[in-house]
N, C-alpha and C positions, 0 to 999 in steps of 0.2 A: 449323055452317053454312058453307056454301062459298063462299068470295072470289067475289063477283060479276067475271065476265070484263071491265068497261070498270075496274074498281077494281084487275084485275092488272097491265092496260094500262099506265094514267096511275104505278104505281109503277115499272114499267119505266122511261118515259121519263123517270122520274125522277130516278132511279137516272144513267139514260145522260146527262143533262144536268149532274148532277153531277161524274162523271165528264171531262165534256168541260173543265167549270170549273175541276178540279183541275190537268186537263194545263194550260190556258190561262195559269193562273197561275204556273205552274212556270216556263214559256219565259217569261213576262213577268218573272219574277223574276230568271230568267238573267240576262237581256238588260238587266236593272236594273243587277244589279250586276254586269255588264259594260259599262256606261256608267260605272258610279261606279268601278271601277279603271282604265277610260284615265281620268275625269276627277283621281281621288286621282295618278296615274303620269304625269298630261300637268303640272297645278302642282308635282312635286316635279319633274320636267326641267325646267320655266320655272326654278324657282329655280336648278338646279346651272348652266343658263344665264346667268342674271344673274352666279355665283360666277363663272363662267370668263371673262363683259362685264368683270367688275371687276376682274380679276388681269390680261386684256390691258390695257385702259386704263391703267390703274396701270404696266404695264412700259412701253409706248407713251411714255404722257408721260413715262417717266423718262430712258427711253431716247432722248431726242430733247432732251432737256434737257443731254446733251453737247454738242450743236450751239451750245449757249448759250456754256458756256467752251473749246471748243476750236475750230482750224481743220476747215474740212469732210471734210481729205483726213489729220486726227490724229483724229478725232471717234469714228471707228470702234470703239477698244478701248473706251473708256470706257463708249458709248451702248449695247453688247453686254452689259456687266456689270450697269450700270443697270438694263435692261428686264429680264434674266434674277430680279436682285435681288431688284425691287420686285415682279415678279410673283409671286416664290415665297412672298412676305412676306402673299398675301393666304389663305384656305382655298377648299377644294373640298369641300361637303357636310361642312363643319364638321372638316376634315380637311384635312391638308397636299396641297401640290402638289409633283410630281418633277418634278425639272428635264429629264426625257424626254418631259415633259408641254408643253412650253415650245418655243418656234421662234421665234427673233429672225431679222428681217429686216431689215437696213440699206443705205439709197441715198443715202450721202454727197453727190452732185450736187442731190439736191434738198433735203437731211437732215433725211428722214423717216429713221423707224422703226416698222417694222412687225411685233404680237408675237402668234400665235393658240396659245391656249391647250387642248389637247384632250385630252378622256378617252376612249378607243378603249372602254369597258365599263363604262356605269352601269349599277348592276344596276335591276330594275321591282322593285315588288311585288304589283301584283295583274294587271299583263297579261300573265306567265305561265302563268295560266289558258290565255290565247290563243297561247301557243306565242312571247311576246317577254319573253326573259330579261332583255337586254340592250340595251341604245342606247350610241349613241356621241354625245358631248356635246361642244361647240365654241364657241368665238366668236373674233374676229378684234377687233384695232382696229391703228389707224394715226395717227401722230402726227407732227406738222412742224412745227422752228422755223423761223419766220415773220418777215422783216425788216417791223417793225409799225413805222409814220408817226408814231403820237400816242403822247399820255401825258396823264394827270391828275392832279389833284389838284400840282400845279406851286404853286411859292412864287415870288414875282417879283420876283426876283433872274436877271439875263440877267448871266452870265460870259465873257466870252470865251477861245474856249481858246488852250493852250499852241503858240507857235512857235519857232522857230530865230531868235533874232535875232542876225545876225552881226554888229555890231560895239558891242549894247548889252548883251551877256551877255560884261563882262570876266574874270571866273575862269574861263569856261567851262562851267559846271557846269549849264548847257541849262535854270535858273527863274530867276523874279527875285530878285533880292537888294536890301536897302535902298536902296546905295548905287548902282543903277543904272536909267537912264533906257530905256526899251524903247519903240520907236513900229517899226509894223509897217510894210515898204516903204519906208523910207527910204535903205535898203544894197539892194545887186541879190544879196546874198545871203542874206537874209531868207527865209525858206522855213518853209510850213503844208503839215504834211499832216492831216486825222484821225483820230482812231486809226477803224480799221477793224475789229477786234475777235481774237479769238487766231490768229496766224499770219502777223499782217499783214507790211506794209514794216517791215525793223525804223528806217526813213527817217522812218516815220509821228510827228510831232512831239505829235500830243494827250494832253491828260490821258488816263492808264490806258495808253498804250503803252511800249515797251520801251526808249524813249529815254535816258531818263531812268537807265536799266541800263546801257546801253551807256558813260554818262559814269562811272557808279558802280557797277563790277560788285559783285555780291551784297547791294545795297541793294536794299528792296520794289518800288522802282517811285514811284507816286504815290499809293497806298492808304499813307493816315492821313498826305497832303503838306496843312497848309494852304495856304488860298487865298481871298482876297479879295471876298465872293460881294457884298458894297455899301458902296460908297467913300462917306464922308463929308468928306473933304476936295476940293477943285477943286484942287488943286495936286498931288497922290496920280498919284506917279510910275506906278504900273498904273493910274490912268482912260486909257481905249482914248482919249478925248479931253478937254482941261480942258471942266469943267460937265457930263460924261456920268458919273454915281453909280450904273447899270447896274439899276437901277428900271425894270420894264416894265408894261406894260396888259394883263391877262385879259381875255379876253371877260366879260361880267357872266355871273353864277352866281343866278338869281333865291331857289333855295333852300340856298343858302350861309348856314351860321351866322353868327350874329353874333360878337363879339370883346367881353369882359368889360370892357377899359378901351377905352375912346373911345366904342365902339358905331357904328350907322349905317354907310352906306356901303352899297350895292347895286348901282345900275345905273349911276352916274356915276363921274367918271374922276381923282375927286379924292383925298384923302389917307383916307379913311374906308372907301372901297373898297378901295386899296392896305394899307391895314392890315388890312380883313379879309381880304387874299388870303395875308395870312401868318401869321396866328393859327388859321385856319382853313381846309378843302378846296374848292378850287373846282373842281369835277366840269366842266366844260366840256372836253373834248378839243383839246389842244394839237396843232398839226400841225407834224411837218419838213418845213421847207422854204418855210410859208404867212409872210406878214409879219405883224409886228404892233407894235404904236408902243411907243417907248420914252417911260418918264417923266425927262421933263428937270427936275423938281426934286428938290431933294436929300432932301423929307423925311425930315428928324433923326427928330421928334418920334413920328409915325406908326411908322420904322423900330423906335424903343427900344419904344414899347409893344407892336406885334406880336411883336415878336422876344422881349419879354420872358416873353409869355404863355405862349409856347412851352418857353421855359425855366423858367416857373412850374411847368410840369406832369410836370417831371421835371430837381426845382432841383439835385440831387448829382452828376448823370453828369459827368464829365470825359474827355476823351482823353488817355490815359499814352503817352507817346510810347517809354516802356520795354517797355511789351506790344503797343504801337500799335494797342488797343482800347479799348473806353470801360469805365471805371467808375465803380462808384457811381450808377448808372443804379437805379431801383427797379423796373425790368424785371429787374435781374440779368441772365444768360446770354443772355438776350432783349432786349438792350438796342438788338435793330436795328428794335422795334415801337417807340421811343421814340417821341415828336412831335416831336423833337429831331433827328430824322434825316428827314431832306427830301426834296426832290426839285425840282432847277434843270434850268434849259436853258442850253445851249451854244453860243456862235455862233464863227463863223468869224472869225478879228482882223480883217479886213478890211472888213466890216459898217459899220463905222462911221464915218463919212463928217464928219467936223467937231462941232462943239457943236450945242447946239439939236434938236429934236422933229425927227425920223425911225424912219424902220421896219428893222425887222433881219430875218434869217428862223435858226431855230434848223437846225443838223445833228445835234446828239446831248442827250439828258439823263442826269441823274448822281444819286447820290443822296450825299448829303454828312449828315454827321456836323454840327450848329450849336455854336457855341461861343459863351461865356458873353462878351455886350455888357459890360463895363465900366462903361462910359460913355455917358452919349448921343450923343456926336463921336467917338465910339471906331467903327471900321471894321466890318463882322460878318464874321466869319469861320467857314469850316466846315474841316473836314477830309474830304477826296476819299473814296468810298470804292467804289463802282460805281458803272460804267453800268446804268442802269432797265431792265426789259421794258416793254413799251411793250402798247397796244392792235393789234388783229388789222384794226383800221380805218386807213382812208387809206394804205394802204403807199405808201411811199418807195423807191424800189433804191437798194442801197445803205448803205442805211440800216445803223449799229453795233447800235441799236436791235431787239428781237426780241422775240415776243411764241411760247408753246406753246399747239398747236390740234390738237384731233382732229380728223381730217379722214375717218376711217369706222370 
């Protein structure tokens, strides 16, 4: 029997629709997975982006991190090596980076450093299809040390710093000594500068400057000099004044720890507060320059237990003055994470205006080494060791103080 003609028909167009289905899905299949190889080829270049964000960054802040111990106009070789360094130290697609990969940029007058990292030929893997073998991959960052105002986590202990006193420094030997009485301005040749940081005046009289070199060539300096951070006696030939024991006021820290002996103390301005600003961190940002009240009593009692706690939490470290490092520290080689190593403010000797409750304003902070209290009437003492980075807030000019900031 013969195919009825409407039954040839409808297989034809059968046929022809199938047909069309087939091609349909072909292009849609393309065009499929020609979306899924720019999508697979667009996240493997976001990543080898991020590699090359994280190898500039890394050389950026390292390289800007010269700025910190050198002058601006010596800063240069070091802050080149740095950024080159640190950036090679990072990979690219799981693979080293050539240092012809690499482009240090450095502007001593403002001392940034700027490092872009580039691959002239990442290969694709599946947009080759489409005729792109290859990209070229990049990032840039930029980095500047930053003369930074504040600081935290401060113990409150206010030192005053080191000056020239011309006729109370008998040997000569530009600190104090036992047997000598030092009051600031009493001689017209009494002379403060402070230190300003590598390159300075070598006139500059403050702790951490080259003074102290110049009386004693091929001595340290003042890294690992004690120094008197809270006088216990009123008759303590270094009190800036008699009854001034160098005790100062934080701002209150509402979520500041407490302190294991004594407890208490938060908001008020008494010896419970005062001991927990030194057993403990009080996160409030400290400003150069801003005032703030000194404590005119001598708390003994308060000083020995916070200061002891502090020594409680790493009772062996000692300063060898043979290595002029600490040991014995249960940090070991790390022994500058102690709790033992601090962080004071500096005032200018002139601050301080007689006995009795007044305000001072700090110019620089330090971080000092604590040494082991004795005694309750025994002095605390630290050993010198740097000046701080500070926070990127309230800047100062001026300021020794510096704090490292990506800036792009």
């Amino acid at each position: 029997m013969r195919p009825r003609r409407g039954y040839s028909m409808l297989r034809r167009r059968l046929g022809n629709e199938r047909g069309a289905t087939l091609v349909f899905l072909a292009v849609s299949l393309g065009a499929l997975f020609g979306f899924m190889a720019l999508a697979i080829d667009l996240g493997m270049m976001y990543v080898a982006h991020e590699d090359a964000q994280r190898a500039a960054d890394a050389g950026a802040l390292a390289g800007a991190s010269a700025f910190l111990d050198y002058a601006p106009g010596a800063a240069s070789p070091t802050a080149y090596d740095r950024a080159m360094d640190y950036s090679l130290r990072n990979t690219f697609q799981n693979g080293p980076i050539d240092s012809s990969e690499v482009t240090v940029r450095i502007v001593p007058d403002s001392q940034k450093v700027g490092v872009w990292v580039v691959r002239d030929s990442v290969r694709t893997l599946f947009a080759r299809v489409l005729g792109i073998r290859w990209v070229p991959i990049g990032a840039y960052a930029e980095a500047e040390a930053i003369e930074a105002g504040t600081a935290r986590c401060l113990k409150p202990f206010a030192v005053p710093d080191l000056w020239h006193d011309a006729n109370g420094d008998t040997n000569g030997n530009r600190v104090w000594d036992s047997n000598e009485n030092w009051t600031y301005g009493d001689d017209p040749g009494d002379h403060y500068a402070p230190y300003s940081g590598p390159g300075g005046d070598p006139l500059e009289t403050g702790y951490g400057s080259t003074w102290r070199d110049l009386a004693s060539p091929g001595t340290p300096g003042d890294y690992g000099r004690q120094i008197k951070i809270k006088i216990t006696d009123p008759q303590d030939v270094e009190a800036p004044s008699p009854g001034i024991f160098l005790p100062w006021r934080l701002p209150p820290d509402p979520d500041e720890e407490t302190c294991q002996q004594g407890g208490g103390g938060y908001n008020d301005a008494g010896a419970a507060t005062y001991r927990r600003n030194i057993c403990t961190c009080n996160t409030q940002p400290i400003q150069l320059g801003a005032p703030y009240d000194i404590e005119p009593g001598n708390m003994v009692g308060p000083t020995w237990q916070g200061v002891n706690e502090l020594i409680d939490d790493d009772p062996n470290a000692r300063w060898d003055p043979s290595t002029n490092s600490v040991v014995g520290s249960r940090f070991g080689s790390g022994w500058m994470s102690s709790p033992r190593v601090i962080r004071i403010a500096l005032f200018a000797p002139g601050e301080i205006q007689g006995s009795g409750m007044q305000s001072i304003h700090f110019n620089n902070f330090a971080l000092m080494f604590l040494e082991q209290q004795d005694q309750m009437r025994d002095p605390v003492t630290g050993r010198f060791l740097y000046y701080v980075s500070g926070d990127d807030e309230g800047t100062v000019t001026g300021s020794l103080v510096k704090s490292l900031k990506l800036v792009k």
